[in-house]
C-alpha positions as CSV (number, residue, x, y, z in Angstrom):
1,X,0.4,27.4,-160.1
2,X,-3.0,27.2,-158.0
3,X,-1.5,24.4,-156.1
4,X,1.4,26.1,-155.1
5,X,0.2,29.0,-153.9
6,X,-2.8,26.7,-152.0
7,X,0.9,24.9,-150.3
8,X,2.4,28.0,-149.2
9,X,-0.8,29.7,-148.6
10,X,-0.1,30.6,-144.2
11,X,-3.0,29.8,-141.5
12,X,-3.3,32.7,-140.6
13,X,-4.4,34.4,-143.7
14,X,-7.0,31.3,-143.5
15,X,-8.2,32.2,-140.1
16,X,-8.6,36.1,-141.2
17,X,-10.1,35.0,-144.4
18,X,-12.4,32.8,-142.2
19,X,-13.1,35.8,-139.8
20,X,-14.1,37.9,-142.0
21,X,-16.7,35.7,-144.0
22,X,-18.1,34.4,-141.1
23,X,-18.3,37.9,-139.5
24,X,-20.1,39.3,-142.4
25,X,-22.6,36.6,-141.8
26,X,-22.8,36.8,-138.3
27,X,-23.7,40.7,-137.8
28,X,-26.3,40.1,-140.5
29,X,-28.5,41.4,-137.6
30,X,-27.5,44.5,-135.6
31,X,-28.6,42.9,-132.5
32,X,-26.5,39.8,-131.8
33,X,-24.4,40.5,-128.6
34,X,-20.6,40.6,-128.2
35,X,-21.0,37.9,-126.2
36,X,-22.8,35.2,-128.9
37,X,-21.0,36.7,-131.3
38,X,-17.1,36.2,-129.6
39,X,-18.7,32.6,-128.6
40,X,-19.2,31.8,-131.7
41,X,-16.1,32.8,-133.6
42,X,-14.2,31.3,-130.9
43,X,-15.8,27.7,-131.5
44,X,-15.8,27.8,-135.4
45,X,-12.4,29.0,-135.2
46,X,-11.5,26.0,-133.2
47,X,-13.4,23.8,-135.3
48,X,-10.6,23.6,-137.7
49,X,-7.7,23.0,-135.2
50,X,-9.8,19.5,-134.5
51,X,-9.1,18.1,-137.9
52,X,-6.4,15.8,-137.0
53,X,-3.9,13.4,-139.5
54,X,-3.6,11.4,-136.9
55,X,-7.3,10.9,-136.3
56,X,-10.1,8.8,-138.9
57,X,-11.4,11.0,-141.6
58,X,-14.9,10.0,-139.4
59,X,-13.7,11.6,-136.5
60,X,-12.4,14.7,-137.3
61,X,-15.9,15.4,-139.2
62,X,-17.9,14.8,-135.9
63,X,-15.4,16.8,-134.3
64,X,-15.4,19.9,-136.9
65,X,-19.9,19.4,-136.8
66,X,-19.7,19.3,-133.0
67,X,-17.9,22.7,-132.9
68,X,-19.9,24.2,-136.1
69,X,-22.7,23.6,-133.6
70,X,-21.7,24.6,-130.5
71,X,-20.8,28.1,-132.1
72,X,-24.4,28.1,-133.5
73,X,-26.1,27.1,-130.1
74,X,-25.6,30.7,-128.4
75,X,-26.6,33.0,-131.2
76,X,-30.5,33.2,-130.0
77,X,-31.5,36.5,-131.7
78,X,-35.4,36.5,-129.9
79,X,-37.7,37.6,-132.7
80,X,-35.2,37.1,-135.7
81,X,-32.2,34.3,-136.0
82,X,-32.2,31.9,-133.7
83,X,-30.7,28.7,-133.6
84,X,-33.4,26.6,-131.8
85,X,-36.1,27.7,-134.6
86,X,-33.6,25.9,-137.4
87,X,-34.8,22.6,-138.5
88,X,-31.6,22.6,-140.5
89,X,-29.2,23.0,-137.5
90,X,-31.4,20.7,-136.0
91,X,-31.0,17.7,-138.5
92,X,-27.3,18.6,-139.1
93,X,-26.3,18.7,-135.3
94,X,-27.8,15.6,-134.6
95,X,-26.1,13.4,-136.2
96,X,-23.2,14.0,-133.9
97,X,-25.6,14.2,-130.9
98,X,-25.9,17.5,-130.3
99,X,-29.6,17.7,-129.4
100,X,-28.6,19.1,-125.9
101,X,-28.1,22.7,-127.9
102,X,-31.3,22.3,-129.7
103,X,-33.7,21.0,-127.0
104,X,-36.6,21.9,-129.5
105,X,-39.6,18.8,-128.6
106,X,-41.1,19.6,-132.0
107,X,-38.4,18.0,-133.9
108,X,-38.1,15.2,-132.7
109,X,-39.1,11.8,-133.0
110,X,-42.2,12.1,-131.9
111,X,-45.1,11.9,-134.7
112,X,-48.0,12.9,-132.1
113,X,-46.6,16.4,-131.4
114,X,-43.7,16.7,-134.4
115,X,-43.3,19.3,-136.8
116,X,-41.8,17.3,-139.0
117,X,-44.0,14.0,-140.9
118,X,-44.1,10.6,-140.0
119,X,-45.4,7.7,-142.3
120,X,-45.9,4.0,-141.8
121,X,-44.0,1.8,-143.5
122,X,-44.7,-1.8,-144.5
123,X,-44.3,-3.0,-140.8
124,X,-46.1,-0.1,-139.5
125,X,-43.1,1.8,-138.1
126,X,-42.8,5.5,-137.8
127,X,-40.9,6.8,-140.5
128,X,-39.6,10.0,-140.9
129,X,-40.4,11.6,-144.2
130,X,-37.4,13.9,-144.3
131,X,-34.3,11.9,-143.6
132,X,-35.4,8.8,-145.3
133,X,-34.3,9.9,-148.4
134,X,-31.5,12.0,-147.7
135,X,-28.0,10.5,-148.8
136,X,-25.4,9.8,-145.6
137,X,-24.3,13.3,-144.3
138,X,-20.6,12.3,-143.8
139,X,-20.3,10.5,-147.0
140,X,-21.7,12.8,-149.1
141,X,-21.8,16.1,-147.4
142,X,-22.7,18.2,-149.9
143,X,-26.2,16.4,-151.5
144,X,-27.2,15.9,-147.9
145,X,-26.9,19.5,-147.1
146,X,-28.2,20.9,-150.4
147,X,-31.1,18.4,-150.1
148,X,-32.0,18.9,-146.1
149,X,-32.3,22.6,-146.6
150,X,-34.1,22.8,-149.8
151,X,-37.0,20.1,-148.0
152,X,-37.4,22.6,-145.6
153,X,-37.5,25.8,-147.2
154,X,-40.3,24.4,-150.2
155,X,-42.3,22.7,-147.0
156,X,-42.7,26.3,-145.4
157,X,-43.4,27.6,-148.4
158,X,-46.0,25.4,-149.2
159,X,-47.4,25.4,-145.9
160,X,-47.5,29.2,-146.5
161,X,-49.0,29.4,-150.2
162,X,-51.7,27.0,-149.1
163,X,-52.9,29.6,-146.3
164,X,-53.2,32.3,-148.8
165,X,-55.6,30.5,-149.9
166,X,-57.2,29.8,-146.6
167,X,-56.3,26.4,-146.5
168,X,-55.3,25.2,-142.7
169,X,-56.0,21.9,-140.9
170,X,-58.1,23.6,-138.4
171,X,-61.5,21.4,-137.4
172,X,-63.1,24.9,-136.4
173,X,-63.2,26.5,-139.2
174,X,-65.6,24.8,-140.9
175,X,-66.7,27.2,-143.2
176,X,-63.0,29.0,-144.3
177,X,-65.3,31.1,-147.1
178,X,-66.9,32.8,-144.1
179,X,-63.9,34.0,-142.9
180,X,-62.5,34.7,-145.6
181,X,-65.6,36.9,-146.5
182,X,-64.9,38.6,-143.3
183,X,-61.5,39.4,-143.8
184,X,-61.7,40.8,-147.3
185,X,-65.7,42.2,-147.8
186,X,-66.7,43.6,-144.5
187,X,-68.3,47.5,-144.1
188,X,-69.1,48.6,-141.3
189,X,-70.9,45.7,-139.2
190,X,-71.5,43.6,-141.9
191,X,-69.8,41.5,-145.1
192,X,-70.9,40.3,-148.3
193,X,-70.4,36.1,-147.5
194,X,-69.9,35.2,-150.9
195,X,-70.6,31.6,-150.7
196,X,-74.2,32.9,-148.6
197,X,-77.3,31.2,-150.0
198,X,-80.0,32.9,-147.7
199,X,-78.8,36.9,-149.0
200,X,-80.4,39.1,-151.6
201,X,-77.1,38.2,-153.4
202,X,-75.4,35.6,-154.5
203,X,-72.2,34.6,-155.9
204,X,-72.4,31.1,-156.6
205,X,-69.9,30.7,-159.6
206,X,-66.9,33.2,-157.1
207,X,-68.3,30.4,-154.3
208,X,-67.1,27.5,-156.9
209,X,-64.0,29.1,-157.9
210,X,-62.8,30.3,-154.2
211,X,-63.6,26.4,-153.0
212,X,-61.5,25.3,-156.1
213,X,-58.4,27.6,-155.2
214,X,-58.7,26.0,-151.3
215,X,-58.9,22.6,-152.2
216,X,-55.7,23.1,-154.6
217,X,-54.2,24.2,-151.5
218,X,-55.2,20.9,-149.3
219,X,-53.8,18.8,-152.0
220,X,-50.4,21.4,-152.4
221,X,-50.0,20.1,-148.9
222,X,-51.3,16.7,-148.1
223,X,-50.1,15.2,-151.5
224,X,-46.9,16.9,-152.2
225,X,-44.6,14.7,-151.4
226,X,-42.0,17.3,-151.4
227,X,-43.6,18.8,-148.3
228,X,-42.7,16.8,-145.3
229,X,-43.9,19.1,-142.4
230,X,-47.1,18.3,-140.3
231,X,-49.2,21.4,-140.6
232,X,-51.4,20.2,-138.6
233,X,-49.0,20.0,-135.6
234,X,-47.7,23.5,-136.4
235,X,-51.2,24.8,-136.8
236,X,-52.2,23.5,-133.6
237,X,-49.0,25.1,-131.7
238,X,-49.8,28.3,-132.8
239,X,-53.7,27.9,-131.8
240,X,-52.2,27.2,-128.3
241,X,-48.9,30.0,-128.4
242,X,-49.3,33.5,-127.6
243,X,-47.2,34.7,-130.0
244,X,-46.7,38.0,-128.9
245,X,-44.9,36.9,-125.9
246,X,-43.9,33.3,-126.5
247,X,-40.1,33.5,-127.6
248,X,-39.4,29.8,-127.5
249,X,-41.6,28.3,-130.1
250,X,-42.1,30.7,-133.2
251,X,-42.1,29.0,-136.4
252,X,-46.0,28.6,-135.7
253,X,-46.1,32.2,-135.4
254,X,-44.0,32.9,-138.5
255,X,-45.7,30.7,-140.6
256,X,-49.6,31.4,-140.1
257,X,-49.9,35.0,-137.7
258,X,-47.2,38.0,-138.8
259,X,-48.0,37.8,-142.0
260,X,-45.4,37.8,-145.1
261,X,-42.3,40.3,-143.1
262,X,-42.1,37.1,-140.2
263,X,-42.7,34.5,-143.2
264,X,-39.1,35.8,-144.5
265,X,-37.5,35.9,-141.4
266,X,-38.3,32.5,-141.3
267,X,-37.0,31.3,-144.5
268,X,-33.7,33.8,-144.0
269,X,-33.2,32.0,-140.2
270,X,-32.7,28.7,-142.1
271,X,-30.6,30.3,-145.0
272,X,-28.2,32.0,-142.1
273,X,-27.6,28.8,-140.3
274,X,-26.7,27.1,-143.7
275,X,-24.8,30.2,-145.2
276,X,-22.7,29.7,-141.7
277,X,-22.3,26.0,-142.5
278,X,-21.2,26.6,-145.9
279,X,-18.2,28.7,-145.2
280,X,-17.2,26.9,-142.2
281,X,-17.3,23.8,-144.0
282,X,-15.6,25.2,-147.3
283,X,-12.5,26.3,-144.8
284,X,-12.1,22.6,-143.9
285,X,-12.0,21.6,-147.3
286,X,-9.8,24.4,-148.7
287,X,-7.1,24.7,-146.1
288,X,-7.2,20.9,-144.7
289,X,-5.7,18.9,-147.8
290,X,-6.3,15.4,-146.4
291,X,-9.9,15.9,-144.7
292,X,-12.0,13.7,-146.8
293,X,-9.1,12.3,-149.1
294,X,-7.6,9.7,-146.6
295,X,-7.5,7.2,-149.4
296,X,-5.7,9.5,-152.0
297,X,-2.0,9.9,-150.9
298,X,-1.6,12.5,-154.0
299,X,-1.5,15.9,-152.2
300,X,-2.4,17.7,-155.7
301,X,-5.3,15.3,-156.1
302,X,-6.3,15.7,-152.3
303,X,-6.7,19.6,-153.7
304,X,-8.7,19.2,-156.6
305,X,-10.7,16.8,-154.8
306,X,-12.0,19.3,-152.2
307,X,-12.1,22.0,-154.3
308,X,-14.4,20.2,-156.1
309,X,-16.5,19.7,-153.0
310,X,-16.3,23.7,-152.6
311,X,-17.6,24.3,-156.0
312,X,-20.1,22.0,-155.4
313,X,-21.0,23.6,-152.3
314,X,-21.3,27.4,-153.6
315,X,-23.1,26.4,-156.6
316,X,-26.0,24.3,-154.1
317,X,-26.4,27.3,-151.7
318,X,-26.0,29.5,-154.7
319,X,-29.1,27.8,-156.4
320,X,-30.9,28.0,-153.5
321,X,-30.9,31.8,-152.9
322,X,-31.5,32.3,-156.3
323,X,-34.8,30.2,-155.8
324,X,-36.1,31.7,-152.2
325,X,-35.9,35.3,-154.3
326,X,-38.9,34.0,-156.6
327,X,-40.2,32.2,-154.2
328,X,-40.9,35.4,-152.1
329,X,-41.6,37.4,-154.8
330,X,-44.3,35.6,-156.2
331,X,-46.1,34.8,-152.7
332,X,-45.9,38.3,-151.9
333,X,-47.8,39.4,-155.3
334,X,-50.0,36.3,-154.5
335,X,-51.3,37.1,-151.3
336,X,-51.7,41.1,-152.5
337,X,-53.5,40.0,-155.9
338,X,-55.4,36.9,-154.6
339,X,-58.0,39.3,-153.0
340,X,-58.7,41.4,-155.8
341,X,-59.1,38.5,-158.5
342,X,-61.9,37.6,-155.8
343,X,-63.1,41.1,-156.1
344,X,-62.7,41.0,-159.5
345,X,-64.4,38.0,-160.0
346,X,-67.6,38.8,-158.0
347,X,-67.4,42.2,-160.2
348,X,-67.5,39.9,-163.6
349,X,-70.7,37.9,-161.8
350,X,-72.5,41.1,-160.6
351,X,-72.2,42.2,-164.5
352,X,-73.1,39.0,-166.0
353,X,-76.1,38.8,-163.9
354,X,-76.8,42.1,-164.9
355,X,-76.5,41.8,-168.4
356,X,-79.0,38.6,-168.2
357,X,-81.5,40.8,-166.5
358,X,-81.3,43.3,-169.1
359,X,-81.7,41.0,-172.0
360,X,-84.9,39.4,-169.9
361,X,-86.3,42.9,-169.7
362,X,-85.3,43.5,-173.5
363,X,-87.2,41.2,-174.9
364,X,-91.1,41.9,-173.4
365,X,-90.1,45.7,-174.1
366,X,-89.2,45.4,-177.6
367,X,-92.4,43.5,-178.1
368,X,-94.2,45.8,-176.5
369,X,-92.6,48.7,-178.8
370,X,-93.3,46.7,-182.1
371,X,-97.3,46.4,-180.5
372,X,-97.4,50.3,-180.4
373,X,-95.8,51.0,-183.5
374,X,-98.2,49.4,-185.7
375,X,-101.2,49.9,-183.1
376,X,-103.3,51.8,-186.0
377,X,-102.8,48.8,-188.9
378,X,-105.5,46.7,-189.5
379,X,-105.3,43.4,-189.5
């Protein structure tokens, strides 16, 4: 019954259908334009028209990517979504050349100025860490997509966890307890430097434990292989950007100055862009029998192939959402709590020391107290 009504089902319900989702997604933010915003419907819409029988299954992908990304090259929402700020439009729109759209010099293949990593392999070539194990985009579409944007996503998150705890690939700071000290203990015009040596105080085993926590964090990011952005790069960018006027370059500035409200308008710019892609894609496969199924002649096959794709497809992006929800959650209680377990923990060694000069001073007094009770016995 499904497969009948998929036959008879007319385009243009499809193309409303397709409207509205991709509306929904589109005025996510209030302030995309009726210009971007007619742009882009008008090239996803088309997008679907290039998928041709009489064309290779090959080329009516690169066809249906190339318009998926010219509709996504003019929304450029300044501070919030913006398509040049998506390593995930990025990686998808280049494989059918697209780069012109995305002119972004940080992604590219360029390892002395890249955001993303580059290894060495056995011959000493460049190798970038996050295509090299991604599967073929057009030949498995789905794992690629899945794959590409959950790399990402844990990367900033990593990157981002890690400078909680004051961990960043910066050769100035070369004591990060200092400023952290600063940040978190200062009255008036001076701080408590817990890891000081040459104060009244001292707070030697908080020093140990605060070192611990930022070490953790160096090895979160330099030996996570899951993590394949260059910090350092992207720390460096934003030592150079102003970013409270440069609009051209702000994953730098999302990542390591706003704070946690930019850090999820970073992470929700990438899951826009793929959200977008999702839809778009699952059109093609719903209302587009043969896309993908040039080899199966069966029309009811050709369905429950791509449908199968679809499901695939929802349940992956699905998955992923579910993911960035604790993801945020527990980085915001993080950097909140991380703090006050230092307080807490110089509190706990202010009282330990305390306790050890009491039982010091215990100890002479109560033999002092025994000497004047029985300071009338004779011996």
């Amino acid at each position: 019954m499904l497969l009948l009504i998929m036959r008879k089902k007319p385009f243009q319900k499809v193309i409303k259908n397709l409207l509205i989702s991709i509306t929904m997604i589109l005025i996510f933010s209030h302030w995309l334009s009726f210009g971007q915003y007619s742009a882009a419907l008008g090239n996803l819409i088309s997008g679907l028209d290039k998928v041709d029988t009489r064309k290779s299954d090959k080329q009516s992908f690169e066809e249906a990517i190339g318009s998926f990304c010219d509709a996504m090259s003019s929304i450029n929402i300044e501070w919030s979504f913006n398509a040049n700020e998506s390593l995930f439009l990025y990686y998808i729109c280049n494989y059918v050349k697209k780069t012109n759209n995305f002119k972004k010099q940080w992604f590219k293949e360029n390892p002395a100025n890249s955001y993303i990593k580059f290894e060495e392999d056995n011959e000493w070539r460049q190798i970038n860490t996050l295509t090299r194990n991604l599967p073929d985009f057009y030949k498995d579409t789905e794992e690629y997509t899945k794959k590409l944007f959950d790399k990402i996503i844990w990367s900033y998150v990593s990157i981002y966890q890690a400078a909680i705890y004051w961990y960043v690939k910066d050769p100035n700071k070369s004591d990060f307890t200092e400023y952290f000290s600063i940040k978190y203990f200062s009255f008036g015009n001076d701080f408590i430097n817990i890891c000081a040596n040459d104060k009244p105080y001292s707070y030697p085993k908080t020093c140990k434990k605060i070192k611990d926590y930022f070490y953790w964090a160096r090895n979160l990011i330099n030996t996570n292989d899951d993590n394949i952005l260059n910090d350092e790069n992207i720390f460096k960018e934003y030592q150079t950007s102003s970013c409270l006027s440069n609009k051209n370059n702000l994953i730098p500035c999302w990542l390591y100055w706003w704070g946690m409200e930019k850090f999820v308008w970073l992470i929700y710019n990438e899951l826009m862009f793929y959200s977008i892609f999702v839809e778009y894609y699952s059109y093609l496969l719903q209302n587009k029998s043969h896309f993908k199924n040039r080899n199966e002649k069966s029309f009811d096959k050709q369905i429950i192939n791509n449908q199968n794709r679809v499901s695939e497809l929802y349940d992956n992006i699905q998955t992923s959402k579910e993911a960035i929800q604790i993801s945020i959650k527990m980085l915001k209680e993080l950097q909140y709590t991380f703090p006050i377990h230092i307080w807490f923990l110089m509190y706990s060694e202010d009282i330990y020391k305390f306790n050890w000069s009491i039982v010091k001073l215990l100890t002479p007094i109560d033999v002092l107290q025994h000497t004047f009770r029985n300071v009338q016995k004779k011996d």
